[in-house]
C-alpha positions in Angstrom: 24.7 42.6 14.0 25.5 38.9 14.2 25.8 36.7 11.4 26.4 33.6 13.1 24.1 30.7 12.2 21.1 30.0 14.9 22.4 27.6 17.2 21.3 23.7 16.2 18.6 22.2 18.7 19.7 18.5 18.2 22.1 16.7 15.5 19.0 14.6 13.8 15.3 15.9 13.8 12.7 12.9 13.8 9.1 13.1 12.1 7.0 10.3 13.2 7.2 8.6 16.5 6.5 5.2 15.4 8.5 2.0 15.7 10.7 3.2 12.5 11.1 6.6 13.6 12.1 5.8 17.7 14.5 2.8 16.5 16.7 5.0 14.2 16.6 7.6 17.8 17.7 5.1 20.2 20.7 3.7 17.1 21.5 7.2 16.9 21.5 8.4 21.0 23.4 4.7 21.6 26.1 6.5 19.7 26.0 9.7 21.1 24.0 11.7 18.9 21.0 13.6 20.0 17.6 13.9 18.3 14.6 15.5 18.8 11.0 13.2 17.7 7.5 14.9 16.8 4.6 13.0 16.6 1.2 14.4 16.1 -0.3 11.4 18.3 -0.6 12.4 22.7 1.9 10.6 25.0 -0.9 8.4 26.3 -1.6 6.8 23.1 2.3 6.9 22.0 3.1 5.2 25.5 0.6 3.0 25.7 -0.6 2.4 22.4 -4.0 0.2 21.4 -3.9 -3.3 19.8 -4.6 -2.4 15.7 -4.7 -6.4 14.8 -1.3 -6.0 13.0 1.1 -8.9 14.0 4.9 -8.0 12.7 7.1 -10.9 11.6 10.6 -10.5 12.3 13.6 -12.1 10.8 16.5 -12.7 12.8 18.5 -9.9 10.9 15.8 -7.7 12.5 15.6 -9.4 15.9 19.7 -9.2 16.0 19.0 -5.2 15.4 16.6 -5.2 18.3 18.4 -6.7 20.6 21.5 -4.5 20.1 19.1 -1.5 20.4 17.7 -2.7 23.6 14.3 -3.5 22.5 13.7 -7.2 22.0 14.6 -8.0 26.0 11.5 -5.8 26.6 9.4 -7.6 24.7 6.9 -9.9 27.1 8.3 -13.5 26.5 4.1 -14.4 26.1 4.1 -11.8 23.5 7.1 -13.3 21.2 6.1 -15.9 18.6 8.0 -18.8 16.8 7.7 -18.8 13.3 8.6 -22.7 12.6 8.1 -23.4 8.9 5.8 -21.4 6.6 3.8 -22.9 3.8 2.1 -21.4 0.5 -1.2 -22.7 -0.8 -3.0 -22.4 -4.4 -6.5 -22.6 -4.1 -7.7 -25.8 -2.8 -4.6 -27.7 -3.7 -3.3 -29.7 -0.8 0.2 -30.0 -1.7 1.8 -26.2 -0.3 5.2 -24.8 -1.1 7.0 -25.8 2.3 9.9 -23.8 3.9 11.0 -24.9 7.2 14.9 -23.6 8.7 16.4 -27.0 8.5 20.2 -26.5 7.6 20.2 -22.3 8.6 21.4 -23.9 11.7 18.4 -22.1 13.2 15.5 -23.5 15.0 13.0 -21.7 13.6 12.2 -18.8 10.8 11.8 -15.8 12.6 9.4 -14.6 15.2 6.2 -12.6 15.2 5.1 -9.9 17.9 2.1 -7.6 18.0 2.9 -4.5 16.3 1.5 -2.4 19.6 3.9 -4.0 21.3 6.6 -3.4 19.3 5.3 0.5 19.6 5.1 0.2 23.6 8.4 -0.7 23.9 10.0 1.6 21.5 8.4 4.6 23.4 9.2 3.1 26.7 13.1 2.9 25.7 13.3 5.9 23.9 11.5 7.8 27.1 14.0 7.9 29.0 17.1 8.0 27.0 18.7 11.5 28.0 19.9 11.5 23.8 16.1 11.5 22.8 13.9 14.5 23.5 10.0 13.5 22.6 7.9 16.2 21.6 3.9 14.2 21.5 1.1 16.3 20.6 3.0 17.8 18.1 2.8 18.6 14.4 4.9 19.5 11.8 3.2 22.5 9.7 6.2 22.9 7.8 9.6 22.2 7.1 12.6 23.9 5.7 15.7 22.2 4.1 18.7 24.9 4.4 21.9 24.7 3.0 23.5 24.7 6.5 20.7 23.3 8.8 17.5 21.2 8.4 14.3 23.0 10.3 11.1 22.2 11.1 7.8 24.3 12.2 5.8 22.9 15.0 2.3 23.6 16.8 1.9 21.8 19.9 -1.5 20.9 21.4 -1.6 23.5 23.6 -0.9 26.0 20.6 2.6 26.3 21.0 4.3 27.3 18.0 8.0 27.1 17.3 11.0 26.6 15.0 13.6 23.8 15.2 16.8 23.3 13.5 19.5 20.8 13.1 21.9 19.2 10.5 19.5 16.7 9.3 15.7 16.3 9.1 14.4 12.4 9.1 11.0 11.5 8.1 9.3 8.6 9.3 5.9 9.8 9.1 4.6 6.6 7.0 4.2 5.4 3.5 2.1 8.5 2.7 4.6 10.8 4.0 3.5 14.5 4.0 7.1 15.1 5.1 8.0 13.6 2.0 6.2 15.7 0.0 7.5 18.4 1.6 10.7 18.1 0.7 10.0 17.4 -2.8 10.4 14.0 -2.9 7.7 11.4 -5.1 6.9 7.8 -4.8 5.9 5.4 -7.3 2.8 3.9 -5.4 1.0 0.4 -6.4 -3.0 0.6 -5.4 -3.4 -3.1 -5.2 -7.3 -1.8 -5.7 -7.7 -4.0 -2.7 -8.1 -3.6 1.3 -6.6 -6.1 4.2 -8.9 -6.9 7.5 -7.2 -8.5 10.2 -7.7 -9.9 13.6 -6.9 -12.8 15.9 -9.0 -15.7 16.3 -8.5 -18.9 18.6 -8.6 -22.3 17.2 -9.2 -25.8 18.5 -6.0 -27.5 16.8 -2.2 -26.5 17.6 -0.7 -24.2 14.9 2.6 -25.6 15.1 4.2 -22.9 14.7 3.5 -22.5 10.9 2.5 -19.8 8.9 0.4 -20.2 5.9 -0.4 -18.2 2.8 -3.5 -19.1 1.0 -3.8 -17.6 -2.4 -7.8 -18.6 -3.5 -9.9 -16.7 -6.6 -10.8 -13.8 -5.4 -8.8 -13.5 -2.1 -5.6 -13.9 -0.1 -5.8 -15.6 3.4 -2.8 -15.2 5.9 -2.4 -17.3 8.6 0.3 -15.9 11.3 1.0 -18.3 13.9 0.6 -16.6 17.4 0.9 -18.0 21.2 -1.8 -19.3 23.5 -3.8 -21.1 20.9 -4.4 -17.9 18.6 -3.5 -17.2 15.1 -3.4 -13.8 13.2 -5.8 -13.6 10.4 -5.1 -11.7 7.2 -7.4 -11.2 4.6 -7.0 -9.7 1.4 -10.0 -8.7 -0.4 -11.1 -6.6 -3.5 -11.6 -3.0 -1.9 -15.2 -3.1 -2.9 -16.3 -6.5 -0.9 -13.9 -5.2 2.0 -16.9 -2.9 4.0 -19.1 -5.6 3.4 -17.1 -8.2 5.0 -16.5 -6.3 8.2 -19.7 -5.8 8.6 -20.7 -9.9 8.6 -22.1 -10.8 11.8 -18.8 -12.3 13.3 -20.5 -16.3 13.2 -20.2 -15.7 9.2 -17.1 -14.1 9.3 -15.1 -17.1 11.3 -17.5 -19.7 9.1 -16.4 -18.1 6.2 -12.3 -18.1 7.5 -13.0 -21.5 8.6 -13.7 -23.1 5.3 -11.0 -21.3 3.1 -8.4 -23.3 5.4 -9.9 -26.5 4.6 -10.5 -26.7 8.3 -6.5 -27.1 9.0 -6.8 -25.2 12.2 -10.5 -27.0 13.4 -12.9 -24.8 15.2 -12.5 -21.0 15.5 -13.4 -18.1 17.4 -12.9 -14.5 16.9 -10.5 -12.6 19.1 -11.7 -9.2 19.8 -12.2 -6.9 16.8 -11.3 -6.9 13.3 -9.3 -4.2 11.7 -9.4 -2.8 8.3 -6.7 -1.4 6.2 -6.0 -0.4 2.6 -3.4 -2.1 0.7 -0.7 0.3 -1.3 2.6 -0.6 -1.6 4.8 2.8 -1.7 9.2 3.3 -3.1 10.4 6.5 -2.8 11.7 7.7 -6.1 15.1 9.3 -3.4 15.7 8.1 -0.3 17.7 11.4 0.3 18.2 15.0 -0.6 20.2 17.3 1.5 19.4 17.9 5.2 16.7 14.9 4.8 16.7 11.5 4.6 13.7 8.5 4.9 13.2 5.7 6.7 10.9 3.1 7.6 7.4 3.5 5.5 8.5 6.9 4.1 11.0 5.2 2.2 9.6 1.6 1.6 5.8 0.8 2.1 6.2 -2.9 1.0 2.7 -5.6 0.4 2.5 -7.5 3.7 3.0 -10.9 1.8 6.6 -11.3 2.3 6.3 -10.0 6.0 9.4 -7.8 4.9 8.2 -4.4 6.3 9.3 -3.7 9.5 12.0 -5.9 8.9 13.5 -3.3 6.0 12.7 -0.3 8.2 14.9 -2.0 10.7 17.7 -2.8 8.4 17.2 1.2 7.0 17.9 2.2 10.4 20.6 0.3 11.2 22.2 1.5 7.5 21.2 5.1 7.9 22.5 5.3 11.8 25.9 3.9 10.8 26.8 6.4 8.2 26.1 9.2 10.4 28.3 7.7 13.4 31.1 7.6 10.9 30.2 11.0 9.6 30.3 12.6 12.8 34.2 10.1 13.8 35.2 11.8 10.5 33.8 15.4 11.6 31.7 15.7 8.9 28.5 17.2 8.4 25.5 14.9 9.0 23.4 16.6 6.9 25.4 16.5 3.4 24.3 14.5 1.0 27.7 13.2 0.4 27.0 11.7 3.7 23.8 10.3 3.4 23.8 9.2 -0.2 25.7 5.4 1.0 22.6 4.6 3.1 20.4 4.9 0.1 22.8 3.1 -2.4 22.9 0.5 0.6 19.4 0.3 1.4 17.7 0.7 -2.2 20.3 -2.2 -3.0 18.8 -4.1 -0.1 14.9 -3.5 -0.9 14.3 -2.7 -5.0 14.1 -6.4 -6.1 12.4 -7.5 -3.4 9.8 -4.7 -3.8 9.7 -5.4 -7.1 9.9 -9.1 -7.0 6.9 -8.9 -4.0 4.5 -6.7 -6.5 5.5 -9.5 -9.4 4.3 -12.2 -7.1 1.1 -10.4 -5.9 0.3 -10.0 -9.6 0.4 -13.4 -10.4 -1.1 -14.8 -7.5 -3.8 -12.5 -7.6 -4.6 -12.8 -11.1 -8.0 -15.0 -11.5 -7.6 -15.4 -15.5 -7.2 -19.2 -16.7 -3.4 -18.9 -17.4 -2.7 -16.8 -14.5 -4.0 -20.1 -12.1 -2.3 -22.5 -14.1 1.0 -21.0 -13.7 0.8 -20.0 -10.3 0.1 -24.1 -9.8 3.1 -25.2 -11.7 5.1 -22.2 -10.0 4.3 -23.9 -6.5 4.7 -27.3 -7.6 8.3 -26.5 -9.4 9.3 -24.8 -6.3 8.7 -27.0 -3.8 11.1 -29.3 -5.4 13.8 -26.7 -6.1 16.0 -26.7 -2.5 18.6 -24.5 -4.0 15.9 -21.7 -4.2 14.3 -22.3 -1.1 17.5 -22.6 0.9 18.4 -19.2 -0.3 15.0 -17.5 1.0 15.5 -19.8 3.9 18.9 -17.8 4.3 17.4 -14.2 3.8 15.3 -15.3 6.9 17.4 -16.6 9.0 21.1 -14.5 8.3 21.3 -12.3 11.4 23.4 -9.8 9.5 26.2 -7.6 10.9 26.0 -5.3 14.1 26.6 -1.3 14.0 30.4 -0.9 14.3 30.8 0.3 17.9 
């Protein structure tokens, strides 16, 4: 009888075709390590995927990341944004907490591109990459953490079933990861008890380039500055008045959008649809356990407020693909958690207080008591004059970090 182990189909096993889940392939297949990717979601809607009103901004850590895996070049220059300055407003106040790039030695604070076309992109790079085998139309009914492989159990569309192994297992299946469950692994999770509709609407005055981030009683209201005379729209509302609002007639809607920005941007007009989507930030209590490991969403679901999502998924891949490079230079084995447990000291270093420090925010800003408004106030007003502390989120923005050692 043979006793030898079944033969691995791939060094890294991928759940979760998304922008998260096809970076950390193409880091990993630019390095000579091969992975298989399952996503539930058809190649048509993977290849070409539909506009969902989310607009991503990137830093220029994260931009430097995409341009070293090939991505950003593919981008449509009409579909990359300047982010300028950004400014923070308290209710009606005029007088905003500023933060422009002045002395990053930057022009600007980052970018912002449509999250469908960060997805379009992705597939279209990782489609052809003879490292990357896709596997659409494909779920994961179950997975198996070994201790000398990683395997997964998948049913195809067609009803194909079948069973595949590697060193490691990588779930990037979102912030409510069933693959994290599976594996045992919890998350503390933050209901914010309130729901985010989004959309793109055209406006009569030039947005300079400026985002802003209106914080009123009752409400949050995002402005993301887009090309062509559009903005992206953000609002946060209580989960309850959420439905309601998306089913305004769209004149209200845009009236009603109109008048919480004091009429900054003039006239507006919506942009094709509005999109609804709950608000829970998620932290996975591990990052990773052995034979698995989580990135993107799986491991950090942050609050859009500090536009740090994609932007820590993108960091997490670049951490996570770097210590398996070195493991495999060092002939280790990619899959023990020796190996993987530097990418979650790194990256849990990298996101805890902000996570934390973004839910503290939220919670103060989001508060409608008496005190809660008067210290939010003085919190903007102190801030804007403190340059030490503004240059140093300035910094986070702008810092292009370090590349993947070759």
């Amino acid at each position: 009888m043979d006793n030898s182990p079944a033969p691995h189909d791939a060094d890294v096993l991928v759940i979760g075709a998304g922008p998260s889940g096809l970076a950390l392939a193409l880091a990993l297949a630019d390095a000579g390590l091969r992975s298989v990717v399952f996503d539930g979601q058809d190649e048509a809607a993977l290849a070409d995927p539909a506009p969902d009103g989310r607009d991503i901004a990137l830093t220029h850590r994260g931009q430097a990341i995409l341009r070293r895996l090939g991505l950003w070049d593919a981008f449509p220059p009409g579909e990359v944004a300047p982010l300028v300055r950004a400014a923070v407003y308290n209710a009606a106040d005029p007088a905003p907490l500023r933060f422009d790039p002045a002395g990053s030695g930057e022009s600007e604070l980052g970018h912002l591109v449509a999250n469908h076309v960060i997805r379009r992109a992705s597939w279209a790079a990782a489609r052809w990459h003879e490292g990357i085998a896709l596997q659409p139309a494909t779920r994961v009914t179950a997975l198996q953490l070994e201790t000398d492989a990683a395997s997964v159990h998948t049913r195809s569309a067609d009803g194909g079933e079948r069973c595949w192994r590697a060193p490691l297992l990588v779930a990037a299946d979102s912030r409510f990861s069933a693959a994290r469950r599976q594996a045992g692994i919890g998350a503390a999770m933050r209901d914010f008890g309130r729901s985010v509709i989004v959309c793109r609407m055209a406006h009569e005055r030039s947005n300079e380039g400026v985002a802003q981030e209106c914080f009123h009683e009752g409400h949050t209201l995002a402005v993301l500055p887009m090309n062509g005379g559009c903005s992206s729209i953000v609002v946060t509302v209580p989960a309850d008045r959420a439905a309601a609002m998306m089913a305004w007639p769209e004149a209200e809607f845009v009236a009603w959008v109109q008048a919480r920005l004091g009429g900054r941007l003039g006239a507006m007009t919506l942009q094709g649809t509005r999109h609804l989507y709950p608000l829970v930030a998620v932290y996975a209590q591990r990052f990773v356990a052995p034979r698995f490991a989580l990135v993107g969403d799986a491991a950090v679901g942050m609050h859009p407020v500090t536009a740090h999502g994609y932007n820590f998924a993108l960091y997490g891949v670049e951490a996570l693909a770097q210590q398996l490079v070195q493991a495999r230079r060092a002939g280790r084995d990619l899959g023990r958690l020796e190996t993987l447990l530097p990418y979650e000291t790194r990256h849990r270093r990298e996101t805890l207080p902000i996570y934390l420090g973004t839910n503290a925010v939220v919670g103060l800003f989001t508060d409608d008591r008496a005190p809660a408004k008067l210290l939010r106030s003085a919190v903007i007003r102190v801030a804007d004059r403190l340059n030490p502390l503004k240059s140093a989120i300035t910094r986070r923005l702008t810092d292009r970090g370090r590349a993947l050692s070759a």
